[in-house]
C-alpha positions as CSV (number, residue, x, y, z in Angstrom):
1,X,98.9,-104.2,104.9
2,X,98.4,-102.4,101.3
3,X,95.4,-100.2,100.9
4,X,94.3,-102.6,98.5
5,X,91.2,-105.2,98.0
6,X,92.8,-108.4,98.3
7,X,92.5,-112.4,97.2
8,X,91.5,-113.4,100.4
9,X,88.3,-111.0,101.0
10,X,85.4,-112.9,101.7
11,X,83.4,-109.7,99.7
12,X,83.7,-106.3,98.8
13,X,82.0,-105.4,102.3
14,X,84.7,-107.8,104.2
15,X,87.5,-106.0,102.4
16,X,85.9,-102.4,102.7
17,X,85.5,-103.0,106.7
18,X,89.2,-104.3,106.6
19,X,90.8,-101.9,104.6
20,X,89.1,-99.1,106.6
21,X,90.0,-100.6,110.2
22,X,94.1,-101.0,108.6
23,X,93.6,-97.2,107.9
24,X,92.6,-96.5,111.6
25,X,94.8,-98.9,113.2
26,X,97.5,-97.4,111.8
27,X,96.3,-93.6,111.9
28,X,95.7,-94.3,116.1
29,X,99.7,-95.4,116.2
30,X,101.1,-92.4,114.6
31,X,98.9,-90.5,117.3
32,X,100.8,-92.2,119.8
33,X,104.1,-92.2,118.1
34,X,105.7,-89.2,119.5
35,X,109.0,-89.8,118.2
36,X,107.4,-88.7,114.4
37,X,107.0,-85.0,115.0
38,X,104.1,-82.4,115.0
39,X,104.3,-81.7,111.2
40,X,104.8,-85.3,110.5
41,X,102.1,-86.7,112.3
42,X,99.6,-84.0,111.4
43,X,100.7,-85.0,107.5
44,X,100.1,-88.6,108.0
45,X,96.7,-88.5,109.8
46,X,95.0,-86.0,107.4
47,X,96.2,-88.6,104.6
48,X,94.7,-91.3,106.4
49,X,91.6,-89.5,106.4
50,X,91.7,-89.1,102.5
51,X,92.2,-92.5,102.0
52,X,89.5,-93.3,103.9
53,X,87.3,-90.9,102.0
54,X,88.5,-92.2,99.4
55,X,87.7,-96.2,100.3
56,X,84.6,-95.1,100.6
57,X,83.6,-93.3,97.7
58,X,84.4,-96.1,95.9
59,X,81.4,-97.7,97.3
60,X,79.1,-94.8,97.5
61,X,76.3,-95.8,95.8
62,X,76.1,-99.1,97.9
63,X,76.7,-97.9,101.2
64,X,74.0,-95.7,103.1
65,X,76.1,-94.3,105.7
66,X,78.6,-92.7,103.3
67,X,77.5,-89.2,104.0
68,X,78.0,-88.8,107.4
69,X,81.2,-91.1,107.7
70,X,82.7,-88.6,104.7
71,X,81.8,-85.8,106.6
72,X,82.9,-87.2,109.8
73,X,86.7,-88.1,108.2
74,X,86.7,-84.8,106.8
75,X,85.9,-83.0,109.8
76,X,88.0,-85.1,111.6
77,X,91.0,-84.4,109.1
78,X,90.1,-79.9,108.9
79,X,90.7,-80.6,112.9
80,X,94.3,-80.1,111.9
81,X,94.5,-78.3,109.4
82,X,96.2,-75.4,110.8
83,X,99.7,-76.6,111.1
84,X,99.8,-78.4,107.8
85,X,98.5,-75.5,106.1
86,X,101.4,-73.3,107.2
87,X,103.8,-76.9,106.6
88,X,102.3,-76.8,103.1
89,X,102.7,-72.9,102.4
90,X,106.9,-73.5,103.3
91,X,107.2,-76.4,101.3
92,X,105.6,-74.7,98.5
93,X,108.5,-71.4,98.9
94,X,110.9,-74.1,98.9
95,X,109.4,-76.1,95.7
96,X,109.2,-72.9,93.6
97,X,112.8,-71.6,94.2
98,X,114.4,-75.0,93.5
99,X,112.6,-75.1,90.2
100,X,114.2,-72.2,88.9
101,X,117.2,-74.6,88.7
102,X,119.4,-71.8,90.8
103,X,118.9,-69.2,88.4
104,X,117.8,-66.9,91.1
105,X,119.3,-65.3,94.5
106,X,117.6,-67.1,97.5
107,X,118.8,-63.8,99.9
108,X,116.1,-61.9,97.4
109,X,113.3,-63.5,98.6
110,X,114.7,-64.9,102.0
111,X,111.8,-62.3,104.4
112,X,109.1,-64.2,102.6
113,X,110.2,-67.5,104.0
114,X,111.0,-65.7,107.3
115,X,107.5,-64.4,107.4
116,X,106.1,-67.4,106.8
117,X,108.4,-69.5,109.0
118,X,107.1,-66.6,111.8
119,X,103.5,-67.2,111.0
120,X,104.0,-71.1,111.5
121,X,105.5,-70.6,115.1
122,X,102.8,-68.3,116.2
123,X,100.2,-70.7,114.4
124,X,102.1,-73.8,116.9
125,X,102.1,-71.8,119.9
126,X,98.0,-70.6,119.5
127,X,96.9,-74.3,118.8
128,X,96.7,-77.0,121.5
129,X,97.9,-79.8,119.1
130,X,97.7,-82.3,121.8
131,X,94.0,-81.4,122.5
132,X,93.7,-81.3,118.6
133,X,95.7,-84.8,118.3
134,X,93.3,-86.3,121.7
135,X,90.1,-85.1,120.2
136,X,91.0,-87.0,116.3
137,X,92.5,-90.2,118.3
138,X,89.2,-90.4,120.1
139,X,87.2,-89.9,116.6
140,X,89.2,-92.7,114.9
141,X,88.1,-95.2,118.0
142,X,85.0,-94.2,117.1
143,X,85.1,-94.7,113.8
144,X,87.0,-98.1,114.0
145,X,83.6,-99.4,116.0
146,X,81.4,-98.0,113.1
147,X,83.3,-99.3,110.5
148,X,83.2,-103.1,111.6
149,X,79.0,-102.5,111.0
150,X,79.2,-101.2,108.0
151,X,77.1,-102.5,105.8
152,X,77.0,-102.4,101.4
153,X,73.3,-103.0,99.6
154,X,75.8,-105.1,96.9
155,X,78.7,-107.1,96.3
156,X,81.2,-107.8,93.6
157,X,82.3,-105.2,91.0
158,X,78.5,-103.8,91.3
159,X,79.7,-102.4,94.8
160,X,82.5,-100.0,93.5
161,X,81.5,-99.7,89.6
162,X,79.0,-96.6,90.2
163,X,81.7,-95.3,92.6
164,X,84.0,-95.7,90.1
165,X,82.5,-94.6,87.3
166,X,81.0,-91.8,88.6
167,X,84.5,-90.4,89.9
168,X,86.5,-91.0,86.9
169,X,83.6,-89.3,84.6
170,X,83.7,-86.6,87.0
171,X,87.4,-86.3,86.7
172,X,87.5,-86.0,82.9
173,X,84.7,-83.0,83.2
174,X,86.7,-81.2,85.6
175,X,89.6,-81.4,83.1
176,X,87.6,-79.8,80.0
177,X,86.5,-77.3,82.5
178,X,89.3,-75.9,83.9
179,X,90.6,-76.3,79.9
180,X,87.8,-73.5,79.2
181,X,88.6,-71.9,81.9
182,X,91.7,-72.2,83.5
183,X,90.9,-70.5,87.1
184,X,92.9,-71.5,90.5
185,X,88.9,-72.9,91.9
186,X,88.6,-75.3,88.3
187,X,92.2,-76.3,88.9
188,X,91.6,-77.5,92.4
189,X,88.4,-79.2,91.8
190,X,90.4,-81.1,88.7
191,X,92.8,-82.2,91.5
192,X,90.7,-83.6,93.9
193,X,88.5,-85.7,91.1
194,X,92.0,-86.7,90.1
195,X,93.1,-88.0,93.4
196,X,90.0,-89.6,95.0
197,X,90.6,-91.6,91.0
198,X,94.4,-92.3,92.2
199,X,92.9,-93.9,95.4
200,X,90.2,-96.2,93.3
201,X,92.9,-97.3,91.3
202,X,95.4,-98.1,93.9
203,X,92.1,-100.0,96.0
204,X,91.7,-102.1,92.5
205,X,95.4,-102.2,91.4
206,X,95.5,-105.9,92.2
207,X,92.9,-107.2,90.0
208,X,95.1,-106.6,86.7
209,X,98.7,-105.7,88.6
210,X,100.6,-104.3,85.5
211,X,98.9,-102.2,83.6
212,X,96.8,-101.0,86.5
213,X,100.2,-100.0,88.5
214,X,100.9,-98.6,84.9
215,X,97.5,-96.3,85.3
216,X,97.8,-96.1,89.3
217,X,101.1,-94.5,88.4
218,X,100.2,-91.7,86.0
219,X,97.2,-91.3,88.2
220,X,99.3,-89.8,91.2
221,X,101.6,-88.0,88.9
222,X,98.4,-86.3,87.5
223,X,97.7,-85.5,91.3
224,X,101.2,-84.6,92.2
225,X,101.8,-81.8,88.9
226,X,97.5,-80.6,90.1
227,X,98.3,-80.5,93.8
228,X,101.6,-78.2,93.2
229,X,99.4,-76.1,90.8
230,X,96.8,-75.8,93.8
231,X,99.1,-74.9,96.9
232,X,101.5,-72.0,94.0
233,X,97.4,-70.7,94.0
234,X,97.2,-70.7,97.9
235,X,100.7,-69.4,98.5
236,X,100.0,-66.5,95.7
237,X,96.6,-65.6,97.9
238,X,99.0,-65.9,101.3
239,X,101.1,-63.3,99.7
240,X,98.8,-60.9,98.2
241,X,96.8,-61.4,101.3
242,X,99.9,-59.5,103.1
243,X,100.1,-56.2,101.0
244,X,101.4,-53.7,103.8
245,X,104.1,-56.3,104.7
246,X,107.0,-54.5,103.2
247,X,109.1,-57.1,102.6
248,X,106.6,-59.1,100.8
249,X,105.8,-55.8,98.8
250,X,108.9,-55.2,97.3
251,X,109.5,-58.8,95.8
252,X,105.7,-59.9,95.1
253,X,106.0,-58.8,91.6
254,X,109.0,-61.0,90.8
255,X,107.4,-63.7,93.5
256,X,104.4,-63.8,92.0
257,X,106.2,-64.2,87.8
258,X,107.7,-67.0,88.8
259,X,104.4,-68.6,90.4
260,X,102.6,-67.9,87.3
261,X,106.1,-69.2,85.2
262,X,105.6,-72.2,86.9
263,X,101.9,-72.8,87.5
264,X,102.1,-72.5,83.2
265,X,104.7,-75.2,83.1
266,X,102.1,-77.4,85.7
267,X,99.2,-77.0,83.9
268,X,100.6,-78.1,80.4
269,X,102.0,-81.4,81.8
270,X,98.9,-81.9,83.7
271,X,96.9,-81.6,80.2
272,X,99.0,-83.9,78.6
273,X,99.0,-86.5,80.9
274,X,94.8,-86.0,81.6
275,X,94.0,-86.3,78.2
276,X,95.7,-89.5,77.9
277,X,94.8,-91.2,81.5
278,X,90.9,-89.6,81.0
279,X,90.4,-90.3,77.9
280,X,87.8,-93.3,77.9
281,X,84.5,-92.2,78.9
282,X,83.4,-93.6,82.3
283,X,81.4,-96.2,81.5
284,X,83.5,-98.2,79.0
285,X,85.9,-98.1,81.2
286,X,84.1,-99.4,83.9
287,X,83.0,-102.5,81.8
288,X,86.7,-103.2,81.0
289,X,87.9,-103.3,85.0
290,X,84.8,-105.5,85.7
291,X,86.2,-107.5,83.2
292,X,89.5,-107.7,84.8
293,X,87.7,-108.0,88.0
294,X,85.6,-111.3,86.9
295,X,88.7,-112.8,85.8
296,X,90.5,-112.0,89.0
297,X,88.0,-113.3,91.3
298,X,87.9,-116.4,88.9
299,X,91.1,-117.0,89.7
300,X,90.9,-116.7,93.4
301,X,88.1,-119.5,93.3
């Protein structure tokens, strides 16, 4: 089932409840899938908690309980953080050296992935993941029985258009922010007004399908080139973090010039594509998605 607002919701509040228990449903499986792997599954159920943050700040300003439920799917989500943390740190070694197009020697900087690879294993063995992976199954249950009661204070496009708008506008100010100044914190918060955008767009997508797959689209790739920039930023801090590790000390200079070659090259498509895709001020472009809304629900009657 898409994480999408459908035809055949009965109101926003019917498809928020079903869109949220989907989420849960399918986060509880992939618990209890243990053919999917400890890094795998730990991926998938933190991004099931961001589209459920997500979901519902789309509808903040109409639903009452949206504080503690976001702090409860965050929580929830930081509850495995560890091992995706050190998942995301390798991924981001490997990222950077294959976009140097192999113009470098791998054997060079092959201790800082050993390291890091090191750190992972000792992270695994410290951490009872099936403790961790018990204690978020038993949240989602939880949360599955909350979210059939939850209830919104309006319906139609006035349920998500404050959510909307407010998280869009707030996306285009964190752009001309980190544009004045470009540090690793005004980058990150960029990327996550960017993304929870990404997710409205995808729970909306269906009310105009092309060019809201077309916006949808550039949304994520926005998210993608910010979400890079962020985790070059907390692999640069792992590193530095380490200075009496000789092996890191003797490459970090070189380590750290291609980070910053690369974070450059990030940060220029990301402007590029931002000033484009958040370029309308919030509230005009809330009025024109209401409007494809209203003629979407039209047709559905």
């Amino acid at each position: 089932m898409a994480y999408r607002f459908r035809r055949g919701d009965e109101s926003v509040q019917h498809g928020l409840r079903r869109i949220a228990a989907d989420q849960i449903d399918k986060a509880i499986a992939e618990v209890d899938d243990r053919g999917m792997g400890a890094a795998a599954t730990v991926h998938q159920l933190r991004k099931r908690c961001k589209k459920l943050r997500g979901l519902i700040r789309l509808v903040r300003p109409a639903f009452g309980d949206y504080g503690e439920e976001n702090a409860l799917f965050r929580d929830a989500a930081a509850g495995l953080s560890g091992l995706r943390d050190m998942d995301a740190q390798i991924e981001t070694y490997d990222a950077l050296l294959d976009s140097c197009d192999g113009n470098l020697d791998r054997r060079t900087f092959a201790p800082v992935r050993r390291r890091l690879t090191l750190r992972r294993k000792r992270i695994v063995a410290a951490q009872d993941l099936d403790a961790s992976l018990a204690a978020f199954r038993a949240r989602m249950v939880a949360a599955k029985e909350r979210a059939a009661h939850w209830t919104l204070d309006a319906d139609g496009f006035d349920a998500v258009a404050g959510g909307l708008r407010k998280t869009y506008a707030r996306a285009g100010k964190a752009m001309a922010k980190a544009g004045d100044k470009p540090t690793a914190e005004n980058f990150h918060e960029w990327r996550k007004r960017a993304k929870y955008h990404w997710y409205h767009t995808r729970l909306l997508a269906p009310v105009w399908p092309g060019p809201m797959t077309a916006h949808r689209d550039a949304a994520k790739r926005l998210g993608d080139m910010l979400g890079e920039h962020h985790d070059l930023a907390v692999f640069r801090d792992t590193i530095a973090g380490n200075p009496g590790d000789s092996a890191a000390g003797e490459i970090a200079d070189a380590l750290f010039a291609l980070i910053e070659r690369r974070q450059a090259a990030l940060a220029d498509d990301a402007f590029r594509l931002g000033a484009r895709l958040l370029a309308e001020p919030g509230k005009p472009l809330a009025r024109r998605w209401e409007s494809y809304w209203k003629t979407w629900r039209a047709e559905c009657a």
